[in-house]
C-alpha positions in Angstrom: 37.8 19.3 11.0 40.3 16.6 10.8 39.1 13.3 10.1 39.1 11.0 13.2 42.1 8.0 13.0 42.6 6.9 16.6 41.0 3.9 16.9 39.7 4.6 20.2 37.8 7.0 19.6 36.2 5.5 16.6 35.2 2.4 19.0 34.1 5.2 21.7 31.8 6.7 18.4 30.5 3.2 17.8 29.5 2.8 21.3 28.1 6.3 21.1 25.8 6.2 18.6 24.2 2.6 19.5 23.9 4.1 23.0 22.0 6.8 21.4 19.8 4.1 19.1 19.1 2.2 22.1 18.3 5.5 23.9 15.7 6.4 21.2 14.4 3.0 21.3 13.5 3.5 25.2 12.3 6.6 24.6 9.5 5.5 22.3 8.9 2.4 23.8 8.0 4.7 27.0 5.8 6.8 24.7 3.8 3.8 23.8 3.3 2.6 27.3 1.9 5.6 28.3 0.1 6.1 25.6 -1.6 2.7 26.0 -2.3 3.3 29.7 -3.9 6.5 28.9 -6.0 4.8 26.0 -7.2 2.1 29.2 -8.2 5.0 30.9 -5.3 6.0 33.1 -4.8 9.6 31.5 -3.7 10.8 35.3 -1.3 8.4 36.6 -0.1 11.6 38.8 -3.2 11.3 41.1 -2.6 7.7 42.0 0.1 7.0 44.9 2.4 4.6 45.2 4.7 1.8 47.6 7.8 2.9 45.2 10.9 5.1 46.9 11.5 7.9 46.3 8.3 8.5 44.0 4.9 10.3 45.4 2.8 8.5 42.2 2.3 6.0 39.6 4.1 7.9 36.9 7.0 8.8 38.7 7.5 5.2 39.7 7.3 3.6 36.6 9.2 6.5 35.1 11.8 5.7 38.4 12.2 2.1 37.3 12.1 2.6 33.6 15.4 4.9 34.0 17.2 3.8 37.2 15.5 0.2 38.2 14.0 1.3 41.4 11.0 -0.3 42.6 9.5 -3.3 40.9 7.7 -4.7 37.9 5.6 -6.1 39.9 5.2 -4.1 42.1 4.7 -1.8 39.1 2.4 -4.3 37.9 -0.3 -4.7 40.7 -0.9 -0.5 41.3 -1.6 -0.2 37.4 -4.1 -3.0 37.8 -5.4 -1.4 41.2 -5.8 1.7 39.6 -7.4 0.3 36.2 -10.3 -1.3 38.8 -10.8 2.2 40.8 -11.0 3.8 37.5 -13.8 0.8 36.1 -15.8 1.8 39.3 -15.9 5.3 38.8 -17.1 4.7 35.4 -20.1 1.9 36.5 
């Protein structure tokens, strides 16, 4: 293979691969967030609905805004903490 001298696409590689960096980043950041809701108990976030378009529960919505913005962090916000309390009652 030829070794790449346009300077266009070098920039277009540059962009590329942070695009890709900052993809992973996302990606594990993600991880971790479920991970930490899971460790508080939320180890279902499929059986808990949700105000959010276009998403039937929690983990699609936060998965929804995570990747295209829809919904709210706040709105995110307050049905995590609603279903952290139903899930401290089922446990009392």
């Amino acid at each position: 293979m030829k070794p790449i001298n346009n300077a266009r696409i070098k920039q277009a590689g540059i962009y590329l691969a942070r695009a890709k960096r900052q993809q992973d980043i996302a990606n594990r950041n993600t991880n971790k967030l479920f991970e930490f809701l899971e460790a508080c108990g939320l180890d279902d976030l499929e059986k808990f609905g949700t105000d959010a378009e276009n998403s039937s529960n929690l983990k699609e919505a936060i998965c929804c805004y995570i990747d295209y913005g829809e919904y709210s962090e706040e709105g995110l916000l307050a049905e995590i903490g609603t279903a952290l309390e139903m899930m401290d009652e089922q446990r009392a």
